[in-house]
C-alpha positions as CSV (number, residue, x, y, z in Angstrom):
1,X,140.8,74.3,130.2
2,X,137.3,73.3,129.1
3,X,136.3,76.1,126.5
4,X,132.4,76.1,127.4
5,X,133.8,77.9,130.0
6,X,134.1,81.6,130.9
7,X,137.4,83.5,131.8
8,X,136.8,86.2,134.7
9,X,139.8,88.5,135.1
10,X,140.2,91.6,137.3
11,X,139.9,92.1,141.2
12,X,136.8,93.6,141.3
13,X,135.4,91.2,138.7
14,X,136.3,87.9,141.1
15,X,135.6,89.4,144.4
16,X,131.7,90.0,142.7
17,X,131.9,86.7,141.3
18,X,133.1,85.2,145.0
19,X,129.7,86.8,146.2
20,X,127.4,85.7,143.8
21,X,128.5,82.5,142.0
22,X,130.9,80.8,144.0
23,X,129.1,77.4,143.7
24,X,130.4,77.1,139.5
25,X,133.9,77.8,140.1
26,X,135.4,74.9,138.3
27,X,139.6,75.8,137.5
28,X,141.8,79.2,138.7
29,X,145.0,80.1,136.5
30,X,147.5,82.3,139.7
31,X,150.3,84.3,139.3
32,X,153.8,82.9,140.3
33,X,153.7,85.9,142.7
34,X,150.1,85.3,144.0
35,X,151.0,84.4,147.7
36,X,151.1,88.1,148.4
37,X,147.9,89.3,147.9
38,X,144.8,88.7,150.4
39,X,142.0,88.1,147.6
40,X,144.1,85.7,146.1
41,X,144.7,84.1,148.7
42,X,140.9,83.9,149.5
43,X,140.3,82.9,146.0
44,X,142.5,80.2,145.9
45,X,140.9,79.1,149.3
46,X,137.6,79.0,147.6
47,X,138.9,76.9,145.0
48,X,139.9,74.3,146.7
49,X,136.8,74.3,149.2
50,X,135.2,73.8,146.0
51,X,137.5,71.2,144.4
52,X,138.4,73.4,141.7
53,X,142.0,72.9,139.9
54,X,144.3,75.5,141.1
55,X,147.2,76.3,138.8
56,X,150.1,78.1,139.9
57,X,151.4,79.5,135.7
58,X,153.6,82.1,134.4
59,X,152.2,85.4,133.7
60,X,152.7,85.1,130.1
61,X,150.1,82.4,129.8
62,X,147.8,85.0,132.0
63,X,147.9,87.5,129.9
64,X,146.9,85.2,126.6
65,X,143.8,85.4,128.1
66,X,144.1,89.1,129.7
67,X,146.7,90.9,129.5
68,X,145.7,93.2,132.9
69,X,144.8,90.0,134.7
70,X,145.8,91.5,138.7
71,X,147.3,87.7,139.1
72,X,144.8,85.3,138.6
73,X,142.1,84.4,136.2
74,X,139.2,82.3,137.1
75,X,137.5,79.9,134.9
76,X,133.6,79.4,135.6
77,X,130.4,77.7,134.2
78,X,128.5,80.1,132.2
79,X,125.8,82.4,133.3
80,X,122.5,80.9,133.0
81,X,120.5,82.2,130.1
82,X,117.7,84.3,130.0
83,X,115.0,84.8,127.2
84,X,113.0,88.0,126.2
85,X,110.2,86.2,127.9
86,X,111.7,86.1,131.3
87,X,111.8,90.1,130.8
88,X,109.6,93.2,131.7
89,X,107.5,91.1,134.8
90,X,107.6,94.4,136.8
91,X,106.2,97.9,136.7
92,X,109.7,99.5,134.6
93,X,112.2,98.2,132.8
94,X,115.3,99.1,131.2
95,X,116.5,96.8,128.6
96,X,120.1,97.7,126.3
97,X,120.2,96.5,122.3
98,X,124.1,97.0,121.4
99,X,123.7,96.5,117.5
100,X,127.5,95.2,117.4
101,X,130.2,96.6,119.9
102,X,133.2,95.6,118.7
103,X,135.6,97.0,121.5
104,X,135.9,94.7,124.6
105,X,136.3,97.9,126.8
106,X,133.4,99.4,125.9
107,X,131.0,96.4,126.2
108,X,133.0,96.2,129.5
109,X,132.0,99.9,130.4
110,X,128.5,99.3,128.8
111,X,127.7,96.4,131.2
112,X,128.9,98.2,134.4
113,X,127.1,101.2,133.9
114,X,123.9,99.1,132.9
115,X,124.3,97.1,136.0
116,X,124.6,100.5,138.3
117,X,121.4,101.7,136.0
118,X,119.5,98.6,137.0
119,X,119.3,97.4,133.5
120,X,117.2,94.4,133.3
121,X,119.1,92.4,130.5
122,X,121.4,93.5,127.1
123,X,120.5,92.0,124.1
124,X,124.0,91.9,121.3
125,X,125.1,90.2,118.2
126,X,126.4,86.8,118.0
127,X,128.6,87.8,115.2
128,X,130.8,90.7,114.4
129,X,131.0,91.7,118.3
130,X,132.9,91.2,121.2
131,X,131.5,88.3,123.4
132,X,132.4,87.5,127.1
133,X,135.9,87.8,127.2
134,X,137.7,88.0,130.4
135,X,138.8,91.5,129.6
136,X,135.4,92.6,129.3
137,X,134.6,91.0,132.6
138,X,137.4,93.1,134.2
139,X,136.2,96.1,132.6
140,X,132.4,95.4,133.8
141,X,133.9,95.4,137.5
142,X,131.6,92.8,138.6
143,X,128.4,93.9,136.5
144,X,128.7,90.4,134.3
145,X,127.2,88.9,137.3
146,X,124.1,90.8,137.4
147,X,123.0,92.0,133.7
148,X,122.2,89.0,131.9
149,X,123.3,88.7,128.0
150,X,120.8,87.9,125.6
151,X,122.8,86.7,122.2
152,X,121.4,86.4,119.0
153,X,121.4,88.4,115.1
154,X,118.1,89.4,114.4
155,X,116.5,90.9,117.3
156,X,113.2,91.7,115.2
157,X,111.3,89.0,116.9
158,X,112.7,89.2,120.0
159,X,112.0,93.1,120.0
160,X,108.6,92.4,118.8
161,X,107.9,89.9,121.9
162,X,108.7,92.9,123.9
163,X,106.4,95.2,122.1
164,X,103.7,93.0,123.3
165,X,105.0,93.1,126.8
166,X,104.6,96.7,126.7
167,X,108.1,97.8,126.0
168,X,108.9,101.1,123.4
169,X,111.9,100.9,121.6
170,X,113.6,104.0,121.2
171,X,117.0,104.1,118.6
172,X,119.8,106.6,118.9
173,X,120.8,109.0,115.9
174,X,123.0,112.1,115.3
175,X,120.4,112.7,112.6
176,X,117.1,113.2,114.0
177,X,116.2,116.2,115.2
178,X,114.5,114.9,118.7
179,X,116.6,114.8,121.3
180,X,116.7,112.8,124.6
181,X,115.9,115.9,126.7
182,X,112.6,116.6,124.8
183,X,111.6,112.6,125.5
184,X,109.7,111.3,127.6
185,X,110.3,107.8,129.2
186,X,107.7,105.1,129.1
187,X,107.6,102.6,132.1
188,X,109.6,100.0,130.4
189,X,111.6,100.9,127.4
190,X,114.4,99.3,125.2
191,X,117.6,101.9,124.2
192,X,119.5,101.0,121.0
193,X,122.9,102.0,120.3
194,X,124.6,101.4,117.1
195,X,128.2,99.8,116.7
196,X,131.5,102.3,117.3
197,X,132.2,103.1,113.8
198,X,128.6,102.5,112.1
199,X,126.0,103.5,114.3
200,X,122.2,101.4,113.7
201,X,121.6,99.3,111.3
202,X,119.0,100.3,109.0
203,X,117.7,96.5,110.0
204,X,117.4,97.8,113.5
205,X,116.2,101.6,112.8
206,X,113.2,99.5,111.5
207,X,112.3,97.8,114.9
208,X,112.2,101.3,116.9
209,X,109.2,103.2,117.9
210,X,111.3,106.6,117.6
211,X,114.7,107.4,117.3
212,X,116.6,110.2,119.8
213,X,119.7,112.0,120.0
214,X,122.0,112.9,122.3
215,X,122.5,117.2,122.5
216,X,126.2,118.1,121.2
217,X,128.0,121.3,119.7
218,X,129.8,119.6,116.8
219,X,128.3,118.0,113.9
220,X,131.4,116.4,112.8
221,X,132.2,113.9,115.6
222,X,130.4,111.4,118.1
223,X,130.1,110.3,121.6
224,X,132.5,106.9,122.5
225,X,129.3,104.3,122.7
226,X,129.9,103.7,125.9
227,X,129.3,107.7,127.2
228,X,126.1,107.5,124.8
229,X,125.0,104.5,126.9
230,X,125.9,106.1,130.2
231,X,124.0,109.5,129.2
232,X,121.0,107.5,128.0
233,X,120.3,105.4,130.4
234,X,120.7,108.3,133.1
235,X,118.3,110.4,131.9
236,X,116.1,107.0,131.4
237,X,116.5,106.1,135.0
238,X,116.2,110.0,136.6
239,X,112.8,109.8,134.8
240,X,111.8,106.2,135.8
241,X,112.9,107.3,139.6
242,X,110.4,110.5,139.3
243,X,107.1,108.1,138.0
């Protein structure tokens, strides 16, 4: 298995990947107990349509690479990458800054909710976060294939290109008073969300226009980063559908 390569586990996750990106299948890892299932089948049709190795392996060598793979695990050419630059062309625009999700899960749940929020592209840290892993593209359900993932460390110049394509950065804190019911949207707008454990970076607190908070009864706990995202971004997109 070439290791430039990305791992796509999870029914939902191939059948989205049969629809969009069929054409950069290149090698497909099945279950010894694959024959029974239709999208496998149709998967392994695809593969061989496409002259892709088809491997029939045991399921502990599966679940090396995901351990809830459904029976089969495709291996693909990476997405094509996008740039800050390519971003914000049209009237609104929703753009995600995860400042270091470690938890494959929740980037998982992060990008499927961002792809049903008709976020634009996700910027996150090339170090201390999760990357595409094939659990994450089970998790997303398919979303991988249509929010593109913009990797770097220092998003201060890449947020700043987007200040000057007209974009307001807005950070989220327990520990400003402002919350996201009192805010109102701008047309194109980047959300920040801070790591599970940490929250922002004071690096990144730096680069927002404002910071916002999310309305809860106890002091003493926190939304899961993933719910924080999913509340954010709906109220950012009721908004943006009202304008």
């Amino acid at each position: 298995m070439d290791k430039k390569l990305r791992a796509i586990a999870g029914n939902h996750a191939i059948q989205e990947f049969i629809k969009t990106r069929p054409n950069t299948i290149r090698e497909v890892w099945l279950s010894q107990r694959h024959q029974s299932d239709p999208l496998i089948r149709e998967l392994s049709a695809l593969a061989q349509k496409k002259r892709a190795q088809v491997s029939v392996k045991p399921d502990l060598q599966l679940e090396k690479i995901c351990r809830t793979h459904q029976g089969a695990i495709v291996f693909a050419e990476p997405i094509p990458e996008v740039s800050v630059h390519d971003l914000g062309k049209g009237e609104k625009s929703i753009v995600l800054l995860l400042d270091g999700v470690e938890d494959p899960h929740n980037l998982g749940a992060l990008i499927r909710t961002s792809w049903l929020m008709g976020v634009e592209a996700m910027l996150i840290p090339a170090d201390r976060a999760v990357g595409l892993t094939a659990a994450v593209h089970k998790v997303a359900c398919g979303g991988v294939e249509h929010v593109p993932l913009i990797v770097g460390n220092q998003f201060a110049q890449e947020v700043e290109i987007l200040k000057e394509k007209g974009f307001w950065v807005f950070g989220f804190s327990h520990e400003t008073e402002k919350t996201i019911f009192d805010w109102k949207a701008t047309e194109k707008v980047v959300l920040c969300l801070g790591a599970e454990d940490k929250g922002l970076r004071k690096t990144t607190e730096r680069i927002c226009d404002d910071q916002l908070r999310l309305p809860q009864l106890s002091a003493s706990a926190s939304y899961n980063v993933s719910v924080a995202a999913g509340m954010a971004l709906s109220e950012t997109f009721r908004q943006h559908s009202l304008m």
